[in-house]
matplotlib code that plots the C-alpha trace (Angstrom):
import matplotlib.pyplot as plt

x = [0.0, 1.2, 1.3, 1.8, 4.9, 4.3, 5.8, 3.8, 0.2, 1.0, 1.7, -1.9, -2.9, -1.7, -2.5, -6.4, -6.4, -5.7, -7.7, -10.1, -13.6, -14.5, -16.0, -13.5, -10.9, -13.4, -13.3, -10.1, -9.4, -11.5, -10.0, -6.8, -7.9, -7.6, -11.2, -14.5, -17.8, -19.2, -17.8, -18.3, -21.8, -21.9, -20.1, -22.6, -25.6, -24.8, -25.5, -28.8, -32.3, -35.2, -36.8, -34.6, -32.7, -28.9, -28.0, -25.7, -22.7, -22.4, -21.1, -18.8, -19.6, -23.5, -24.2, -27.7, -28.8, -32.2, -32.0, -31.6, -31.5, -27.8, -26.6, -28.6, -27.2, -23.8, -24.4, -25.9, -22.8, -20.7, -22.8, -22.3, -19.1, -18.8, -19.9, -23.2, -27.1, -29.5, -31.8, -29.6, -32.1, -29.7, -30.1, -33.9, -34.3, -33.2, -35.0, -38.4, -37.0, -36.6, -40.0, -41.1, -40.2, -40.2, -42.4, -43.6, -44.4, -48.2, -49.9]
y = [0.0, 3.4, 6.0, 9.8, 11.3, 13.6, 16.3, 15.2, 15.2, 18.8, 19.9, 18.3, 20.5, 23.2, 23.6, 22.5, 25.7, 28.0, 26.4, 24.9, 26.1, 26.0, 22.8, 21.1, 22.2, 20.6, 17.7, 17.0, 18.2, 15.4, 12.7, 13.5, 13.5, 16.9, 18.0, 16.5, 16.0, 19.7, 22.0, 20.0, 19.7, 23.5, 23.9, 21.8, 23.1, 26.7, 24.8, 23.8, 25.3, 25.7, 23.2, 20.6, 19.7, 21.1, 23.7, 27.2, 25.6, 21.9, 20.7, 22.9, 22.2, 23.2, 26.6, 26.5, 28.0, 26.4, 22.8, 20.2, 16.2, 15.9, 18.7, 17.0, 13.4, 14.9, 16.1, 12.4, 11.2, 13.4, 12.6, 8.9, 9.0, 10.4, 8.9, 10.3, 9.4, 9.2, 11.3, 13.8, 16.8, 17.7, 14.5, 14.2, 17.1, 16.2, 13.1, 15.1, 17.3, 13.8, 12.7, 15.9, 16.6, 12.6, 12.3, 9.0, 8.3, 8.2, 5.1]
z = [0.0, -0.9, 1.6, 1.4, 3.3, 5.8, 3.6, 0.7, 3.0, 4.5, 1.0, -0.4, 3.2, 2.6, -1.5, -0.1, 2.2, -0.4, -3.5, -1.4, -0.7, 3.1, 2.5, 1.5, 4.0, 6.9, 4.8, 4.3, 8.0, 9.3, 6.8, 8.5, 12.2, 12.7, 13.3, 13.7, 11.3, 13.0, 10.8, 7.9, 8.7, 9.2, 5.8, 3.8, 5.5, 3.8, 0.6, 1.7, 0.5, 2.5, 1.0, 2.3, -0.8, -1.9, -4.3, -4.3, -6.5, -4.1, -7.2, -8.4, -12.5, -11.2, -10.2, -9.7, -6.5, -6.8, -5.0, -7.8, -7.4, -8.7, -6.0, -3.4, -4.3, -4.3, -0.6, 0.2, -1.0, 1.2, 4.2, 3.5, 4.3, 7.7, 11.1, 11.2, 12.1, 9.8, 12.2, 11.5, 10.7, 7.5, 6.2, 7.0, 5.5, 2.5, 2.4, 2.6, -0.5, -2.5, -1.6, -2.3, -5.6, -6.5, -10.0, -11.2, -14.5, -15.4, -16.7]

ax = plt.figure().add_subplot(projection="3d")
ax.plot(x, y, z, "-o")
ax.set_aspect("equal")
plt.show()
């Protein structure tokens, strides 16, 4: 297994502060033991609508402030990866903006 040196990893650090939007510095900050889930939680909620779902630019190649499906699965997806509950109210509230704005097809 390859492993980054510690030069090499406070580089990656350092490049992430200063390219980095805030989300992604509390990110990588927790991937590195240096902080816990909090701030990203308080990062990603920014990007949340009051509908619930995720917009504002979560995915950085998607501008829309408006929530959108693909920006809200991108937050999901972010979320999936850290240790928390899925009572979380972020996470609930995202749920309620999928079965919100779920469409089935008509017979």
């Amino acid at each position: 297994m390859k492993v980054l040196s510690q030069a090499a990893l406070m580089s990656l650090k350092d490049h992430i502060a200063e390219y980095g939007r805030p989300l992604e510095v509390a990110y990588f900050a927790h991937l590195i033991g240096e902080s816990t889930v909090d701030p990203i939680l308080q990062e990603l909620g920014k990007f949340q609508n009051a509908d619930g779902g995720f917009g504002h630019g979560l995915e950085p190649d998607f501008w829309l402030p408006a929530s959108s499906p693909m920006a809200t699965s991108m937050a999901f997806r972010l979320l999936t990866g850290l240790p928390v509950d899925a009572a979380q109210p972020m996470i609930q509230r995202g749920m309620d903006y999928y079965e919100a704005t779920f469409q089935t097809r008509s017979q």
